[in-house]
VEXROSE-181835 format. One line per 5 residues: number of its first residue (from 1); their letters; for each residue x, y, z of C-alpha. Coordinates in pm, 1 decimal. Example, Ala and Ser with C-alpha at 12.3 -4.5 7.8 and 13.67 -1.06 7.14 Angstrom:
<recs>
1 = as = 1230.0:-450.0:780.0; 1367.0:-106.0:714.0
</recs>
This chain:
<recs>
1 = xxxxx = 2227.8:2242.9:-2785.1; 2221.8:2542.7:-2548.6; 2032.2:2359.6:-2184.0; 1999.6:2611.5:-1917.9; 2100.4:2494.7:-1537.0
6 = xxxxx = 1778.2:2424.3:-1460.7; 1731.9:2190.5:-1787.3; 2083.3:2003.8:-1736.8; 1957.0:1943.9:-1348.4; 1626.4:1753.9:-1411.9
11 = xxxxx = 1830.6:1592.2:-1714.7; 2068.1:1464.3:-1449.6; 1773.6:1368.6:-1211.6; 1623.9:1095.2:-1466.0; 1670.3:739.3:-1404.1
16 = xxxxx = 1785.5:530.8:-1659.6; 1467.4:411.1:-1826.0; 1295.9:261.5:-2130.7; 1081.9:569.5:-2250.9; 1071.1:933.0:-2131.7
21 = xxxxx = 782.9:1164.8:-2191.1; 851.0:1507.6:-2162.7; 543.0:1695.9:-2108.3; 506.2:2056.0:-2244.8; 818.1:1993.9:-2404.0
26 = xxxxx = 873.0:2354.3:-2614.7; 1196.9:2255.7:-2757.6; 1240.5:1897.5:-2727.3; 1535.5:1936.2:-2547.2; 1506.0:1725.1:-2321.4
31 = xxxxx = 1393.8:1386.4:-2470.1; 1699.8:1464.7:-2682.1; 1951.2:1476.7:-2402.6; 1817.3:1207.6:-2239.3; 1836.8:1001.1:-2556.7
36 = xxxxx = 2181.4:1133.8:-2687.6; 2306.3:1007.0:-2354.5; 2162.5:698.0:-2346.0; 1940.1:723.3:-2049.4; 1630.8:647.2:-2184.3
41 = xxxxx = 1629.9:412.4:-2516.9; 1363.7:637.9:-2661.5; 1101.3:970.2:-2591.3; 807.3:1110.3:-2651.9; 846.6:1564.5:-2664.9
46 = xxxxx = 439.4:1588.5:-2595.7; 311.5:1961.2:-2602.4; -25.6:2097.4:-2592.5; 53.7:2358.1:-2890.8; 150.3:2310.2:-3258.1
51 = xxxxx = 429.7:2569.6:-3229.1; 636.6:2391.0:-2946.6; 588.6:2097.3:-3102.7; 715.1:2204.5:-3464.9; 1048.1:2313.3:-3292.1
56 = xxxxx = 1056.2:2088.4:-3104.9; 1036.7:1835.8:-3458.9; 1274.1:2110.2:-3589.6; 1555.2:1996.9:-3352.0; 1499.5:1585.2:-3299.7
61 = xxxxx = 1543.5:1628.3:-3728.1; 1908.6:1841.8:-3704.0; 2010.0:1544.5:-3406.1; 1884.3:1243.2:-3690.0; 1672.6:1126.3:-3408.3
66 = xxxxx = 1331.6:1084.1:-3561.4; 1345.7:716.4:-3525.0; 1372.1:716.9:-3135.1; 1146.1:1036.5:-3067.2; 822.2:1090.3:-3153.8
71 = xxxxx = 606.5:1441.5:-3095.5; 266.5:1423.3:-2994.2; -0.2:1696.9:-2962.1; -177.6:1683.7:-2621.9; -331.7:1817.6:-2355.6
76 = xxxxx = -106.1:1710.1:-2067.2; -133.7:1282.6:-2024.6; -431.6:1256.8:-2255.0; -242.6:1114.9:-2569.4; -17.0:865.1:-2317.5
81 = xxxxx = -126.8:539.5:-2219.5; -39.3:369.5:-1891.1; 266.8:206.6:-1866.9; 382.2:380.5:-2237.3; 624.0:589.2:-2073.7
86 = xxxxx = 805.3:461.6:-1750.0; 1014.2:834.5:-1697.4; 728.4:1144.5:-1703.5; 880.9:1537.0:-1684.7; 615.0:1808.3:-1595.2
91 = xxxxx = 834.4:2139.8:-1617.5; 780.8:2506.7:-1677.9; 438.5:2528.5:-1564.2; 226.2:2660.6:-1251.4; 147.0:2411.2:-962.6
96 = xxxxx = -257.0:2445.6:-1025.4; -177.4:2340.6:-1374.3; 19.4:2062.0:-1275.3; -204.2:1891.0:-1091.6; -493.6:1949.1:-1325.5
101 = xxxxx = -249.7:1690.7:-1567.6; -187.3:1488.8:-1277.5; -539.8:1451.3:-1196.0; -661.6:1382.0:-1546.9; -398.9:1132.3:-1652.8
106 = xxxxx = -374.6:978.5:-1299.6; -310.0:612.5:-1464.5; -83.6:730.9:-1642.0; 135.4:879.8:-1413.0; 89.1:636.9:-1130.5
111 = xxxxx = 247.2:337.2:-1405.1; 561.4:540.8:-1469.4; 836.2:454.4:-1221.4; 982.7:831.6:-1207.0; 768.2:1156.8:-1219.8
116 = xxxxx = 1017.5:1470.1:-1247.0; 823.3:1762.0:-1156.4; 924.9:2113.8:-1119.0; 633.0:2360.9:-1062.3; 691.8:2681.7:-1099.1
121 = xxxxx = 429.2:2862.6:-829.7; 207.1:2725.5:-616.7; 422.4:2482.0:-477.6; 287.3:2430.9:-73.4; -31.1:2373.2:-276.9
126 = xxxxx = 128.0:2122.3:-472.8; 295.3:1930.5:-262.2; 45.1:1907.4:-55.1; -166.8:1737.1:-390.7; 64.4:1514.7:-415.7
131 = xxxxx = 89.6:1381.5:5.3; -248.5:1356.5:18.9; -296.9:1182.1:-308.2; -75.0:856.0:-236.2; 238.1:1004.3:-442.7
136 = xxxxx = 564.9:978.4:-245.3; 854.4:1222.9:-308.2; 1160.3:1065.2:-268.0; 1369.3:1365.4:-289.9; 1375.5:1731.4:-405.2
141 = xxxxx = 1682.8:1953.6:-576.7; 1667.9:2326.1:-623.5; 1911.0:2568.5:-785.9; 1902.7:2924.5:-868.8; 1916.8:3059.4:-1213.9
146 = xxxxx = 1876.9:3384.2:-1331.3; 1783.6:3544.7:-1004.7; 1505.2:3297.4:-1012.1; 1481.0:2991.1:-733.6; 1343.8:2650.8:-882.7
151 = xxxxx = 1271.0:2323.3:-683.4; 1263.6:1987.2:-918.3; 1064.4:1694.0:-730.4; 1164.8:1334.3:-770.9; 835.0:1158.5:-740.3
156 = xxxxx = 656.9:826.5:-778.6; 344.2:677.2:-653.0; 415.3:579.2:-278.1; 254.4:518.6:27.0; 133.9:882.3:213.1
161 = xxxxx = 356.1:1041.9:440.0; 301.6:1249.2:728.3; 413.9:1619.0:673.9; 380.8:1927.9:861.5; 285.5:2286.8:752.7
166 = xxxxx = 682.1:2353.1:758.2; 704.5:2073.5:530.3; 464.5:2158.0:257.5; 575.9:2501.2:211.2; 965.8:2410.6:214.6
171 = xxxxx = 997.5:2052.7:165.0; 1087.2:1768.0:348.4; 1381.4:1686.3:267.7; 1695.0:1837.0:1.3; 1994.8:1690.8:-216.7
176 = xxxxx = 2300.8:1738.0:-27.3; 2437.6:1904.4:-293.2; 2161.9:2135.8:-244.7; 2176.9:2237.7:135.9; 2329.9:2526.6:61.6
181 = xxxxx = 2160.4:2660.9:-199.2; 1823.7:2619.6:1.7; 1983.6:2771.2:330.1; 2074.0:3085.8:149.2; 1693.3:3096.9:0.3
186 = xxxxx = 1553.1:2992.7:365.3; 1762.8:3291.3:471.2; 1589.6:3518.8:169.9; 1250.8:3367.8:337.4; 1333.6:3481.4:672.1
191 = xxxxx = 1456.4:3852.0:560.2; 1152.3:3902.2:345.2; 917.5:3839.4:586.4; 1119.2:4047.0:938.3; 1136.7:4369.1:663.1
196 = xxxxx = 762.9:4312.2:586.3; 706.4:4275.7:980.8; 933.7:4577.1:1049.9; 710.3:4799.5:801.7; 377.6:4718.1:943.6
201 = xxxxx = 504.7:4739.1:1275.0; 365.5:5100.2:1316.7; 73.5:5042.2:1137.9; -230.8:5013.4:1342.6; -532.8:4922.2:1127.6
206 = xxxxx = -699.8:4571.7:1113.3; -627.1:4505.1:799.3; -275.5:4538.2:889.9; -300.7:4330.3:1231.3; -413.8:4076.5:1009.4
211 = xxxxx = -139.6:4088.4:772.0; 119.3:4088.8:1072.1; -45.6:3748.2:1245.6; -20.4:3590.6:901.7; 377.9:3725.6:818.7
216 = xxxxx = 455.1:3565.5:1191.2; 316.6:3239.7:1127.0; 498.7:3236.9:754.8; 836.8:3361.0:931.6; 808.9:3045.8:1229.8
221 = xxxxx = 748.5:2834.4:964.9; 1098.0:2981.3:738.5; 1220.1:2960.7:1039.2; 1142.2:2643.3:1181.0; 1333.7:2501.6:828.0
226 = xxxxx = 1619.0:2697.6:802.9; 1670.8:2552.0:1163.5; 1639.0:2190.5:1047.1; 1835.7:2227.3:736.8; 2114.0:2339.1:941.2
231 = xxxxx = 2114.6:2050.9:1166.2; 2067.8:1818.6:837.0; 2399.1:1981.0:719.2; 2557.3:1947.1:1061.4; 2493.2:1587.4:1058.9
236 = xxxxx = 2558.8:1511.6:716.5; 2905.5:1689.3:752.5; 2972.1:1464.0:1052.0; 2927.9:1185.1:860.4; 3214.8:1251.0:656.5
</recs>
């Protein structure tokens, strides 16, 4: 079984648990990792398609796991019932999406003691779902894969905290192990938006004053992390 980085890190994010329910789980991949490895006693690879779903059957059968994982067509949390599945994964899907499933299986994911959730846009938006909604994450991990940046949140259902606009669009707070991944896309940030901001510069229409107030404000806020990640690291290294 082939996993891609980004698979083997929210593999290696799971607690040890009782049940994991991987939701739009394509290949089934991870359920079967999980339960190869004897992190989670059993799973649940839950998809809203038939096709997913019959690969996914396609590989629990060639591991002789069809006694410990089940497959299960839904739509998101629907076909889970509170407390059924103490681990949840959300993967490979748009923020808006993710909190649609969020929203509409709230019980559900407020009784498991672990939500792993890695949106794939949309993720100030989400975040910001998820502070104001009483869900507390505990930690974030982000890699880069294919020229592609991911960020995995570890989340459960919390009391609120207080974050800033810096926060929502870059997180609060990073793996060590991960510092230096997100510096060097904090610096990617930053670039972006001074060669955007160099471009316009000589531009003097509205529509691009606009555009220039708006790539100043995203640039403090790149900024304004970068800067904190680097005294995170700073500290962290003095610690050791």
């Amino acid at each position: 079984m082939d996993l891609s980085k980004r698979l083997q890190t929210i593999i290696s994010l799971v607690e040890p648990g009782e049940m994991i329910a991987d939701i739009g789980t394509d290949h089934g991949y991870v359920p079967i990792a999980l339960v190869r490895r004897g992190i989670c006693r059993k799973g649940l690879a839950m998809d809203v398609g038939n096709g997913p779903l019959e690969r996914a059957r396609e590989h629990i059968h060639a591991h002789s796991m069809e006694n410990v994982i089940e497959t299960r067509l839904s739509d998101g949390l629907h076909m889970l019932q509170p407390g059924e599945a103490d681990r949840i994964v959300i993967a490979g899907m748009g923020g808006p999406l993710m909190q649609r499933i969020l929203e509409e299986g709230e019980a559900t994911a407020r009784a498991a003691g672990q939500l792993i959730l890695s949106p794939q846009s949309g993720l100030r938006e989400f975040r910001r779902f998820l502070t104001e909604n009483h869900y507390y994450i505990q930690n974030e991990a982000m890699l880069r894969e294919d020229g592609k940046d991911y960020t995995i949140l570890i989340v459960h259902d919390g009391e609120p905290e207080v974050y800033d606009e810096s926060d929502y669009t870059y997180g609060k707070r990073i793996r060590e192990e991960d510092i230096p991944v997100k510096i060097d896309y904090l610096k990617r940030e930053i670039a972006l938006r001074e060669s955007l901001l160099d471009k316009l510069h000589a531009k003097n229409t509205e529509k691009a004053a606009i555009r220039r107030e708006e790539l100043t404000g995203e640039l403090r806020l790149a900024q304004t992390a970068h800067s904190q990640l680097l005294a995170s690291e700073i500290e962290e290294n003095g610690k050791k």
